[in-house]
N, C-alpha and C positions, 0 to 999 in steps of 0.2 A: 434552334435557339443558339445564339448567339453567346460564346464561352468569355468570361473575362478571368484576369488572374486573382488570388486571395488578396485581401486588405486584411491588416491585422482587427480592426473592428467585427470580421469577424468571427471573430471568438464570442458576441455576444448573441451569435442565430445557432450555437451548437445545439445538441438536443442528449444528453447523456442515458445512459440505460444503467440503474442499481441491478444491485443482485434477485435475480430471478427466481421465483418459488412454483410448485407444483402443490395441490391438492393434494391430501393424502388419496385420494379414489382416482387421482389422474387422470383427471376431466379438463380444469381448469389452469391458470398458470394467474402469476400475478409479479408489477417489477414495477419499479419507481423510476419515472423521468425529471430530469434535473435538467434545469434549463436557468441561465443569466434571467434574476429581477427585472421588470421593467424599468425602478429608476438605477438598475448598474450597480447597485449596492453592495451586490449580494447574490445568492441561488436561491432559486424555490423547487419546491418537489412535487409532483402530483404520483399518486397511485393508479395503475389502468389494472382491470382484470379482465383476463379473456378465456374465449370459450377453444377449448384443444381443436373439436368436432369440426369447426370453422375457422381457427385463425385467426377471427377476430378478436379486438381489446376494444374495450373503451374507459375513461376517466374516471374513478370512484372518489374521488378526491378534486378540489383546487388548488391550486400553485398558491402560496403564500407564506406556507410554513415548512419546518425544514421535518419533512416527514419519511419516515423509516421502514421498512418490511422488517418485522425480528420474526416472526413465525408465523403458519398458515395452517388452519385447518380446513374441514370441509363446510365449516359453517362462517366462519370468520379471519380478518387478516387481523393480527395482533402487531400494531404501528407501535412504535417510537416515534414523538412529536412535540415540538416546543412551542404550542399553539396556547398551554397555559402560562408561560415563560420556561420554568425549569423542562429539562427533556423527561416527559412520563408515556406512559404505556396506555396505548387505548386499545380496542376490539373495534374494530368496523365491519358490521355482519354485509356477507358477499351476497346475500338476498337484495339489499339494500336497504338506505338509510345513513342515520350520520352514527359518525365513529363516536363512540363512549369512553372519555376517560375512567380507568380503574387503578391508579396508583394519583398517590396524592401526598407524595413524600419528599420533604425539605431535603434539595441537595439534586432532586432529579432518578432519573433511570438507566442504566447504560447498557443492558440489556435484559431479554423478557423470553418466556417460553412459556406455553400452555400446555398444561397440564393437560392428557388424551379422554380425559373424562368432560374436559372443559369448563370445569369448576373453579379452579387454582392458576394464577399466575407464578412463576418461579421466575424472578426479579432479580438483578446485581443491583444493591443499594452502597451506597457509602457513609461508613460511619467512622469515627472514632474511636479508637480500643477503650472499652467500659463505657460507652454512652448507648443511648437507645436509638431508634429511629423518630425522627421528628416528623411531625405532619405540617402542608401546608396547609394557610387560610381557611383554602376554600373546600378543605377533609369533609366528606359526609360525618354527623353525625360525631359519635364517641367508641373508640375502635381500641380492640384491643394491641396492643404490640410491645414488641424486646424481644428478649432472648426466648430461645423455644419454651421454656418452664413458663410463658407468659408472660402477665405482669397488665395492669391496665394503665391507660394516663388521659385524659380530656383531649379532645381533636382541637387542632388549628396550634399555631407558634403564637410566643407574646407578639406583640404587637412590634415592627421594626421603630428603630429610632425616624423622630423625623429630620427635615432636614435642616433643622437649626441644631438639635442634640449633634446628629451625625457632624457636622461644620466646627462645633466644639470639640468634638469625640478630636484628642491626639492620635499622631501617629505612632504606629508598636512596630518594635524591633523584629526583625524574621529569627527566629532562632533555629540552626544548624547542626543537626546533632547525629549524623547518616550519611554515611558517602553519597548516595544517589537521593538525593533529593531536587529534583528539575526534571521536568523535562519538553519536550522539543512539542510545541502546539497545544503543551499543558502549562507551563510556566512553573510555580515553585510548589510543591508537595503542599496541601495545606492539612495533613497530619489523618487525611481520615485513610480507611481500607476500604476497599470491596468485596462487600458481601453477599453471600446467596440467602436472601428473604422469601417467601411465598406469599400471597397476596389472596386472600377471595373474593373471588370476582364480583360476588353478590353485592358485599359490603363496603371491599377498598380494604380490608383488617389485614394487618403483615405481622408479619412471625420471621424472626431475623433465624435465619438456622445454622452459621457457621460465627463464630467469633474469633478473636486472638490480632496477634501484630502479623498477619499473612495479606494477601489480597487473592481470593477466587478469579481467575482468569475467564477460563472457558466454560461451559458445561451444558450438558445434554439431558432427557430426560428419557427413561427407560419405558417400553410399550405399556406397562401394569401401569405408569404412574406412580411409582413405588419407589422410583430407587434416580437419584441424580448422582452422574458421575462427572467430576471437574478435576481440573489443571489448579495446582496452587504450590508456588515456589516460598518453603520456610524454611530459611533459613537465614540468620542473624546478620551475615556479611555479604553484603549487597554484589559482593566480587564473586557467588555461587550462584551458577544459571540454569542449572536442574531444577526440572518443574516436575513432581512428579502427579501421579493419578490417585483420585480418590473416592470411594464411593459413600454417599448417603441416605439411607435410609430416612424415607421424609414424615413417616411417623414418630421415628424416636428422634431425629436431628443429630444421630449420631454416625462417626465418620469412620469409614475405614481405609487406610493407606494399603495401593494394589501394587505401585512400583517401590523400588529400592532406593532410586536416589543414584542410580547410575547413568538416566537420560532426559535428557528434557521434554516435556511430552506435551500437546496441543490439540485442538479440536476432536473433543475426541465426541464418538457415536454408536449407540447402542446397538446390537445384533438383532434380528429379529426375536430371536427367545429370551432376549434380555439377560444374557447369561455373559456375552463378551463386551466389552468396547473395544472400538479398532479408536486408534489417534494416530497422526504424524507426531515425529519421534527422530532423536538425536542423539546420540551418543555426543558428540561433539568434540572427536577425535581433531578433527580440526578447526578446534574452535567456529567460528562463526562463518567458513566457508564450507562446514561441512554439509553434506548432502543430507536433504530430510528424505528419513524411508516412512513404512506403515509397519506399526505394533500393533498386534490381538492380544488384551487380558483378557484371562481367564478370569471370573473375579472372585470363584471359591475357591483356585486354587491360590489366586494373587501373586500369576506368573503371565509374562512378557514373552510373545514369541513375533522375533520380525518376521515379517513376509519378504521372500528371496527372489524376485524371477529371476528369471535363469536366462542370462548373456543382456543383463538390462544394464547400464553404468549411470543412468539418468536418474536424477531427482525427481523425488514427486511432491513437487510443488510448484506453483504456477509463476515465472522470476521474469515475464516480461516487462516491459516499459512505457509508457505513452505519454503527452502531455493530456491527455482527454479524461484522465480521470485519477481518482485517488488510490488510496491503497484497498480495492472493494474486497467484500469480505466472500472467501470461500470455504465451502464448508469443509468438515473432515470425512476422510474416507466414510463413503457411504455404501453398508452391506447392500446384496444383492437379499432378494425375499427368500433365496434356498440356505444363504448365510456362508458359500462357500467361497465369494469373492466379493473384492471391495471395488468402487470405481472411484477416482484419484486421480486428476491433472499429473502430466509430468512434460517438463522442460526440453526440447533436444533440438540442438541446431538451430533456432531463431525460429521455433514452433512451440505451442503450447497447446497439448491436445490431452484426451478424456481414453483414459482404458481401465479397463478390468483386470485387477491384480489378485490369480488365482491362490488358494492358498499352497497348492501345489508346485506354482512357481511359475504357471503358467501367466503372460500375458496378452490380453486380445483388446488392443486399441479398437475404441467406437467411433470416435472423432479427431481426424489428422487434416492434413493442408497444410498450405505456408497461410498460417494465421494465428491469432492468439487466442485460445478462451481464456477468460478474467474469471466469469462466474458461471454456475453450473448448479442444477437438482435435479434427483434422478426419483421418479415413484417406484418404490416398491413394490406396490398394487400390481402397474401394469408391465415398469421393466423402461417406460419414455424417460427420456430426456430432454430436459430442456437447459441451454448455454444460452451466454452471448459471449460474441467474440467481435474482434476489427482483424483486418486486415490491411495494407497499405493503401489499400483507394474507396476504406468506410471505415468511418469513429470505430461504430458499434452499430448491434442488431441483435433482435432476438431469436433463436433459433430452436428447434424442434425435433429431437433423432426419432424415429417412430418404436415403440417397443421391438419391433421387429430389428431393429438397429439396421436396416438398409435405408430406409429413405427419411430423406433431413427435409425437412420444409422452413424455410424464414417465414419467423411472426410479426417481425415489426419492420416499418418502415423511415428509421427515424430519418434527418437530415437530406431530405428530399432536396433542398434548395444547392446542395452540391452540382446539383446538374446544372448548373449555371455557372462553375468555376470551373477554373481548369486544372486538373488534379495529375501532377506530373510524376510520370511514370517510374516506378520505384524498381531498379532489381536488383539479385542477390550475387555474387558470387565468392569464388573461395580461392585461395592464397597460400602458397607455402611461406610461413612464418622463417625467419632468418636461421634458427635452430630444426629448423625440416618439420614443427607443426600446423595442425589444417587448423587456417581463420579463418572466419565467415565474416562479410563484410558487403553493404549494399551502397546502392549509390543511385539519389532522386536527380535527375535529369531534368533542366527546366522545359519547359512545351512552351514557349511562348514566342507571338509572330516579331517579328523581326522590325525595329525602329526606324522611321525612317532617318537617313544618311548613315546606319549602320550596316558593316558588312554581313552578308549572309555565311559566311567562312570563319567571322571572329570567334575567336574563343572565348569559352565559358571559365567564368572565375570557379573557384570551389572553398565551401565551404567543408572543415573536419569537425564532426560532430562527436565526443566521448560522455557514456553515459556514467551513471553515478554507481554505489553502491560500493565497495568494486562487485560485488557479490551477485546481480542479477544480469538481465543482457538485453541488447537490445533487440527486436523480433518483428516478423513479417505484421506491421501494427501501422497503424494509421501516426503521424503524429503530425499535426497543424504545424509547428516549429518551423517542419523541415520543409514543406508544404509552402509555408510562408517564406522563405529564404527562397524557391524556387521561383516564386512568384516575382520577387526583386532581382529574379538572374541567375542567382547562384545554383550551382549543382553542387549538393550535400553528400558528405559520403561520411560511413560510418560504420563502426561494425564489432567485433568481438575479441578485445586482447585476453592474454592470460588473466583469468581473475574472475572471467565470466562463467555466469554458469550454462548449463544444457551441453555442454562436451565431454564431461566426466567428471569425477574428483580431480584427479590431478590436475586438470585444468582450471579448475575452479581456486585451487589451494596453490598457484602457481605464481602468484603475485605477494602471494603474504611472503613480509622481514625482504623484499624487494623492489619497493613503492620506484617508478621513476626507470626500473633497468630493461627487462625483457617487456613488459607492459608496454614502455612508450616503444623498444624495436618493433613491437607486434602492430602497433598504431601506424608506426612509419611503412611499415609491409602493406596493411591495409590499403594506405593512400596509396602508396607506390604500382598498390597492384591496378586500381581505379586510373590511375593516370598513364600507366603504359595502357592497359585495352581499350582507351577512350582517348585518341586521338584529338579531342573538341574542347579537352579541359585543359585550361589551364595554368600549370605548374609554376607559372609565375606570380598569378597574385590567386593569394591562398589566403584565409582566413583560419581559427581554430575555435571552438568555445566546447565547453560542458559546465555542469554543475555538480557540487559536491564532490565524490570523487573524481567524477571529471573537469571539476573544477580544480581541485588539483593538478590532474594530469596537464589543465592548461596552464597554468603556473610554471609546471615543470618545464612542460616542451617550451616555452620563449625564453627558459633561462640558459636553453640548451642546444637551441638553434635557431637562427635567423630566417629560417626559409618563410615564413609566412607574415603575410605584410601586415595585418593586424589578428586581434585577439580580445577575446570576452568570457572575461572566468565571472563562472555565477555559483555564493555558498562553499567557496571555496576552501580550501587548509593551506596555510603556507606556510605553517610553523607548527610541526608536530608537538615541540619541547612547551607551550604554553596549549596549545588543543590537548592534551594530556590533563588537562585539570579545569580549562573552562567548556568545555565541554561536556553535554548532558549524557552523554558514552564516552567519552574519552579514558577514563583510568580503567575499563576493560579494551575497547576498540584498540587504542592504542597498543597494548600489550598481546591481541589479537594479531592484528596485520605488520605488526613488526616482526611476530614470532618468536613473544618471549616466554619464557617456560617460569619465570616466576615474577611476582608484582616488584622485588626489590630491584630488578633489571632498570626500572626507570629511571632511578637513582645512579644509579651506577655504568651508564650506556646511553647519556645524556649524546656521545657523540653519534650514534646513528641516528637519532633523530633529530640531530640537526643536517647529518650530512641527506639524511630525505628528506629535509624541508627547502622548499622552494626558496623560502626567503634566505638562504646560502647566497643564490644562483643570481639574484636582485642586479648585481652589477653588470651580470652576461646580458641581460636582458636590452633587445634593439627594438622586440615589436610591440609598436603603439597597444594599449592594454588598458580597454573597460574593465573597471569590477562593478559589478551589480552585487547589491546583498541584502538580507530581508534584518532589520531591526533586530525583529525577536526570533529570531534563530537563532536556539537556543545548540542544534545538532552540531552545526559551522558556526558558533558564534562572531560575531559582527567584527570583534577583535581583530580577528585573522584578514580580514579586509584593509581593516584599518592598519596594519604594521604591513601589507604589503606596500598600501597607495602610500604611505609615511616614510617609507623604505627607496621605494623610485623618485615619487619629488625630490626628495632630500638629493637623489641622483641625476635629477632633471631629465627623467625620461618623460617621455610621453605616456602619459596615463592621467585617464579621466574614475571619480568612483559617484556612482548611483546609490544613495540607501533609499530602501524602501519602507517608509512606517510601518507599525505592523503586520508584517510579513513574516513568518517562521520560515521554516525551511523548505516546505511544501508548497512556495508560494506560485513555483510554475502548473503545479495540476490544480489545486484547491484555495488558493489565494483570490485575494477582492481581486474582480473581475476588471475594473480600470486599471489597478496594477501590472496586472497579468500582460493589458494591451500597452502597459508604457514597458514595461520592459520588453515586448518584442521589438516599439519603436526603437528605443536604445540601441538593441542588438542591429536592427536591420540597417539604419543611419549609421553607426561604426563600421559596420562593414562597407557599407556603399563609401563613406569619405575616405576610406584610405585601402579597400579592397579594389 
């Protein structure tokens, strides 16, 4: 077969893999494929379940609606689906047949867990402090609900206005009364909470069981059925980011608080005897770069003890990068059946792999490689695992560790039509940083045959790629981006300054209150080091781009050196002193990554953050500079675009700017899908006219 190189259309033949589920009996396995609409709209999702025994899946579902895995038993998969409009909760028995809605509640679902008797759904519903839960239309029936003490009301809502009332209906003021009210792919607060309700399954009947001005985050359900334990941050001033732990007894709806208020706490999951929950967990000694470990409560004694291994410096959280997919969801430390360890993703060196964190201190990695796992379940029952991970020359795939933890088998086959491209060889290597630390840093090399009247000797231009956060990293991961840029010539290089994680703390907290100094030398080492061991690149016509905070960083570097002939900041910041208040994180981030110790520093230290804002530097600036930016990105709002591209006209430099309609900040992984292909044209076109 005959290889040709990527077009950016195709981004619409990808085949994406959700998060993967196991059986409780560890037989079966079950994960949502997300594939581009047919008319390009949009995604749709199908459900496949497969058998362990064989390795096969097949479809239990059609593409059409945007359909969800939230939980799995042995009899059924309990979806999240917006097939009735608002996103509710159905059961799709794995016998087969068609999935059954059982939540029928105004406003939607946002997530669901079944109860192990099978009876009960345990629901995140959103309401209003002192309102009840509404039903829609089409509610079975007259069902009881509210607060746990009861209460009854008639099924279905009044009737909506129609569209002549609504056309009269004026428009009303947003009223503002909460620091954090926004946010980034939600848009503006519309005043309700989230709460944990229960649902029976027979009826559709819900029993709201937590109220107050809080929001329930996370939570799990304990093996009796008896006892739900969730995450929930209360307290008054939006600038306090301890989440702690709390347990519910789902007979009486009453709560008990298991942490102190000293750490932020998340996904948390019951022990087999139901007596502990493990959660990832933060002190957040440095602030938002600090490394997440794993806490075991106890919950009679309603004490925290972290788990230590012993010579480990890594986080255990999964902090890799890709354009192929969203932010998927993984679970929290999952007990072992003997109860004496937890297995938990951690971050090291541009890997993302699966170990076993004993409580003794011990750890035994089950799943390594230069690769990422994203998502992950492990059975109890038998001790299997099942991931999916990418690597640099596959999106994604489903994978399979035997209980016996020696032999791995792949389940799924997605993106078969890659063997028709030409997938250019990506590899790793490492750098002594200008201050004597170890970078990691890779570089995709184009494969492509050679044009006619072009020398077979010429050099290869380069593209520098910076990824965002500053806080996560880039890793041994598939990403079309770069893939694509190789395909029009370029050899992409990229890789891990101070700020990233998988090297340690200190490496991680090594960029906060220094945006722009050792960050960008550690960047320049990177390339530096790709262009002396690669003879082929080169050094002359360079290009640079990232997004968010590496939109930033591209900001920075053109203000600050002329070496590369063009530049494409996408989501960018280039003004700290104004992203400090339009921004949906900004009056904490900001006070994070500057490293300020108290909120009145903003006021009063207005000049560091102008001296880290890009838009200082606006005059230095010589290289021709795309901004690309989403509307409603709400994280980088649009602003920060607009005073740079306002800022250079005004200078007569060369700079063109892209907005993109409704696009948020995520519009490079989960953004409309013709978007997605104009902003690679953008990118790939700037680069070719002036790279």
């Amino acid at each position: 077969m005959e290889q040709t190189p990527f077009v950016r259309e195709d981004l619409y033949r990808f085949e994406w893999l959700g998060a993967p589920r196991l059986t409780p009996d560890g037989t079966r396995f079950a994960y949502a494929k997300k594939t581009v609409a047919d008319d390009r709209q949009g995604y749709r999702n199908e459900i496949f379940v497969g058998d362990l025994a064989t390795g096969t899946s097949r479809p239990f579902t059609r593409g059409g609606h945007d359909d969800r895995i939230v939980d799995i038993t042995d009899e059924v998969i309990v979806l999240l689906s917006d097939r009735a409009g608002d996103t509710q909760a159905y059961v799709l028995p794995l016998a087969g047949g068609e999935a059954r809605q059982v939540t029928f509640i105004k406003g939607g679902v946002k997530d669901a867990l079944m109860s192990p008797d099978g009876g009960r759904l345990f629901v995140l519903v959103r309401i209003k402090e002192g309102e009840q839960v509404e039903y829609t239309s089409g509610a079975p029936g007259r069902m009881r609900h509210g607060t746990a003490d009861g209460g009854e009301s008639g099924s279905g809502t009044p009737a909506p206005h129609s569209g002549a009332d609504a056309a009269k209906k004026p428009p009303t003021p947003y009223e503002v009364k909460r620091l954090s009210y926004k946010a980034d792919g939600v848009g503006l607060w519309d005043g309700t909470y989230t709460q944990l309700a229960v649902v029976e399954v027979a009826t559709s009947a819900v029993q709201v069981l937590t109220e107050g001005p809080f929001h329930v985050e996370e939570f799990c359900c304990s093996p009796d059925g008896g006892k739900i334990a969730y995450t929930s941050r209360r307290h008054e001033d939006d600038r306090a980011f301890f989440k702690d732990l709390y347990v519910l007894d789902t007979l009486t709806a009453s709560s008990v608080k298991i942490s102190d208020g000293s750490l932020s706490l998340g996904a948390p999951e019951f022990s087999p005897d139901g007596r502990e929950v493990a959660c990832f967990g933060s002190d957040m000694e440095f602030a938002g770069a600090t490394q997440t470990a794993v806490y075991i409560a106890d919950i009679a004694a309603r004490t925290l003890t972290r788990l230590a291994p012993r010579d480990f410096v890594y986080a255990l959280e999964a902090t890799g990068m890709s354009d192929m997919r969203g932010h998927e969801h993984t679970p929290g430390p999952l007990f072992t059946a003997a109860g004496d360890a937890v297995l938990a993703p951690y971050s090291a060196k541009g890997s993302v792999s699966l170990a076993f964190f004993y409580r003794d201190g011990r750890v035994a990695p089950v799943v390594q490689g230069d690769r990422e796992v994203f998502a992950y379940d492990c059975s109890r029952r038998t001790g299997g695992i099942v991931f999916a991970a990418t690597d640099p020359g596959d999106p994604n795939n489903l994978f399979y560790l035997e209980p016996d933890h020696a032999t791995e088998r792949r389940l799924t086959a997605f993106n078969e039509w890659l063997q028709e491209r030409i997938i250019a060889p990506v590899d790793s290597f490492v750098v002594a940083g200008v201050e004597g630390q170890e970078l990691q840093g890779w570089c995709v090399t184009p494969r492509l045959p050679v044009a006619q009247g072009e020398s077979a000797t010429a050099k290869t231009p380069v593209v520098l790629q910076v990824h965002g956060g500053p806080h996560a990293m880039y890793s041994h991961s598939f990403v079309f981006e770069f893939q694509l840029l190789a395909a029009a010539g370029f050899a992409v290089v990229y890789g891990n300054p101070r700020g990233s994680s998988g090297y340690g703390q200190a490496f991680v907290d090594a960029c906060r209150g220094d945006y722009g100094g050792g960050d960008y030398r550690d960047l320049m080492a990177i390339l530096d080091s790709a262009l002396a061991a690669r003879p082929t690149l080169d050094g002359d016509r360079m290009g640079v781009t990232g997004g968010s905070y590496g939109g930033f960083m591209t900001n920075w570097i053109v203000g600050h050196t002329d070496r590369f002939k063009a530049a494409v900041t996408q989501r960018s910041i280039s003004n700290w002193i104004s992203f400090n208040g339009v921004s949906d994180i900004g009056f904490f981030f900001t006070e994070w990554e500057m490293k300020w110790s108290s909120h009145q520093t903003h006021w009063t230290d207005i000049e560091k953050l102008w001296n880290h804002s890009p838009l200082k530097y606006a005059s230095a600036v010589q290289t021709p500079l795309l901004i690309l930016h989403g509307e409603d990105d709400l994280r980088c709002p649009i602003e920060q675009a607009e005073q740079l591209y306002v800022a250079l006209r005004v200078l007569d430099k060369e700079v063109e700017f892209v907005r993109f309609p409704k696009a948020n900040h995520d519009l490079s992984r989960t953004g409309h899908p013709q978007l997605r292909v104009e902003r690679y044209r953008c990118m790939t076109e700037w680069f070719g006219r002036f790279v």
